[in-house]
N, C-alpha and C positions, 0 to 999 in steps of 0.2 A: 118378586121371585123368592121362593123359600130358603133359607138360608142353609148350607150343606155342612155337615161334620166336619169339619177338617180332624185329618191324622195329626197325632201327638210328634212332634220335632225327637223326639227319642226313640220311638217307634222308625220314625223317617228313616233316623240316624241306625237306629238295627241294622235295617232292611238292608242299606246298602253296606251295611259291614260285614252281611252274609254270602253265601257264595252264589246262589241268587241273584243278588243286588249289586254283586262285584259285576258280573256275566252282564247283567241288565246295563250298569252305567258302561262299560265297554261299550255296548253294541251301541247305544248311545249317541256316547261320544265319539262315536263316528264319523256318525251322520252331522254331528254340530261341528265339527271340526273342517267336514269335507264344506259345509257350509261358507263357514270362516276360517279358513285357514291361516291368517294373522287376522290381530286386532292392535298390531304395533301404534305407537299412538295415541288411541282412542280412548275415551273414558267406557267403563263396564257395569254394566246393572245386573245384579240376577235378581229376579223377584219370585217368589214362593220360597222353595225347595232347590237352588239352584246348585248349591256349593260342590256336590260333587263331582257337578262337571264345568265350576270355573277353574278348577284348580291345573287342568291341562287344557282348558279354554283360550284364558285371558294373558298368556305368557307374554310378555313387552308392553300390557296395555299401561296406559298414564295412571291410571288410577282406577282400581276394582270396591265394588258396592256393592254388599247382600243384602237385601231387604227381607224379611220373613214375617207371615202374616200375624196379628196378636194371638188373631182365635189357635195358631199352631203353637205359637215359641219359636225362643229363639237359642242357639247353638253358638259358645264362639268360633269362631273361623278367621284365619285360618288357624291349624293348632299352634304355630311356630310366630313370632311374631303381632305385630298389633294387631285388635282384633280388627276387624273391617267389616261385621254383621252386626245388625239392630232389627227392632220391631219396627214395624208400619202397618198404619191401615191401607191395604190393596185399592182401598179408592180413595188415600190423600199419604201421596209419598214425599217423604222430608224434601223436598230437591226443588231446587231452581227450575221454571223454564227453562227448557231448548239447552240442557246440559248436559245431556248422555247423549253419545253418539251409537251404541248398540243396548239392547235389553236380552237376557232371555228370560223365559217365563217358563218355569215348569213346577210342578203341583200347586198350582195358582188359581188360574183360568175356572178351571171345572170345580173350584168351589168355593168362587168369589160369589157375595150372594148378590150382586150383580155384574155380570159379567163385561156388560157395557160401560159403565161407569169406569172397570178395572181398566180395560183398553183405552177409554179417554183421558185417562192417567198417563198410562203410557206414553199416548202423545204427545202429552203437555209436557213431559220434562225429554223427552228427544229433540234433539237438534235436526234442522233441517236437513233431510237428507238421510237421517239417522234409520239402522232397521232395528228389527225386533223378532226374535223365534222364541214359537211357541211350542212347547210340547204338552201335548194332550193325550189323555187317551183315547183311543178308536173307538166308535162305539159297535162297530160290528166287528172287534178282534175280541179274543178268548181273555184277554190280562184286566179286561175291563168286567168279566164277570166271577171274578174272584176277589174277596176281599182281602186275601193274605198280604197283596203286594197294594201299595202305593197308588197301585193305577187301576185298581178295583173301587175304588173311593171318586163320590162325587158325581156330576155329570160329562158322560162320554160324547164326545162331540164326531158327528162325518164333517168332509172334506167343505159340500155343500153349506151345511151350518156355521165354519168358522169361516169359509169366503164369505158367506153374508153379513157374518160378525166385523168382520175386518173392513167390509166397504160400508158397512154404517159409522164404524167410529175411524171412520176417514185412513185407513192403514187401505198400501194397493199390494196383494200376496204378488209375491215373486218366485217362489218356485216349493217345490213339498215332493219332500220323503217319508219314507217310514223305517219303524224301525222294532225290534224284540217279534220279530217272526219265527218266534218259538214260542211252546206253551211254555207257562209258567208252574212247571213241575220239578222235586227237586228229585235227587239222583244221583248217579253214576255219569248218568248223559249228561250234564254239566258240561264239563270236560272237553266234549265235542261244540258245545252250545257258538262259539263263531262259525264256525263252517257250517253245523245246521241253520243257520242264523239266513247266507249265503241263498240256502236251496228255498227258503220258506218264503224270501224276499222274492224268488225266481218263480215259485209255484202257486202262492197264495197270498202275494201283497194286499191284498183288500184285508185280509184279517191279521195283520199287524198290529201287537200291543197296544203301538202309539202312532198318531201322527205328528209331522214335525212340519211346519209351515214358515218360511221367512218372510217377512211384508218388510215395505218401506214407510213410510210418513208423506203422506198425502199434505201440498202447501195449501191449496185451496178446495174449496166444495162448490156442488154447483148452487145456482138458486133455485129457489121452490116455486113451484108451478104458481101458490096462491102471492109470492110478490112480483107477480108479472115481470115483462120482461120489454125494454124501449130496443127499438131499432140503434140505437145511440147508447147503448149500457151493453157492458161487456157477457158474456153467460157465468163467466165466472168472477168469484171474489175472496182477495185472501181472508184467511181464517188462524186467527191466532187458537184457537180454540175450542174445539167438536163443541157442537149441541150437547148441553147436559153435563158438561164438563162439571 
């Protein structure tokens, strides 16, 4: 697969210092918060572009981690305090096996230059049981054909294409929103931009900026049609580790 631009980590860092990207990480972190509403406890990953929405994310979790890809940069984070973000390559992250219990993934995915490999990452350092949300952009919403914003960049994924993504590298999705059912135009309408945010999600969810999908971690896969299958052999068998890993 051919390898995609990533956006500059300072560009990132603009975008949502603007009123734009303030309005965007809101409508957001909505949807990720209605997701997870605690993560008391837990250990936390962000991978890509995550930080601006662990920061009202991960409140109690045991311990938070920004990974950010090389080909972007890296930002410290958070501003107050040690920092808790580094580089990684999106298909070999610093970490332990089975050591995060949540990941999110946002401007990651659609411009890992293999996107499988990315997700069988993910795998291997979740813990059993562990999820993961993704936020991508739609490929049939309007934020995905401009390249002003963050989510103009890379490739846009449907619903269809990351369920498939997700049962190949052993992830089972468990439920999906959407979210920026607004254009991404600036303005005076800003201002309004929650409450249109409301009607857009009511009237025309198909074309929402982004989708947002939570999966779990899959313990085992099945077997393959070509290593046959004994009347005495189970259908399935644990799996430390996806294909391809």
């Amino acid at each position: 697969m051919s390898p995609v631009m990533y956006p500059d980590v300072v560009d990132l860092r603009a975008f949502y210092a603007s009123r734009l990207g303030m309005i965007a990480r809101r409508l957001i972190a909505r949807r990720l918060i209605a997701r997870w509403p605690t993560v008391a406890g837990e250990s936390v990953l962000g991978v890509g572009y995550a930080t601006p929405f662990l920061d009202g994310l991960a409140d109690g979790a045991e311990r938070i981690i920004a990974l950010m890809p090389a080909a972007q940069g890296v930002v410290t984070w958070p501003p107050e305090g040690p920092n808790l973000a580094a580089l990684a390559e999106d298909d070999a992250l610093p970490l332990s096996d089975a050591s995060i219990d949540r990941v999110l993934v946002v401007h990651s995915l659609e411009m890992a230059a293999n996107p499988r490999d990315n997700l069988a990452e993910i795998w291997r350092v979740l813990a059993p049981g562990g999820r993961v949300i993704l936020v991508v952009p739609n490929r049939a919403g309007i934020w995905a054909r401009t390249e002003s914003t963050p989510f103009g960049h890379g490739r846009p994924y449907g619903s269809g294409q990351l369920t498939h993504l997700l049962r190949e590298t052993q992830f089972s999705p468990l439920g999906w929103s959407e979210a920026l059912a607004i254009p991404p135009l600036k303005g005076p309408w800003l201002g309004s931009g929650v409450s249109l945010e409301g009607v857009g999600r009511t009237l025309w969810p198909a074309f929402a900026g982004v989708l947002i999908v939570e999966a779990t971690k899959q313990l085992y896969q099945p077997i393959s049609a070509r290593e046959g299958r004994s009347r005495f052999k189970p259908a399935l068998r644990p799996a430390l580790i996806p294909p391809g890993a």
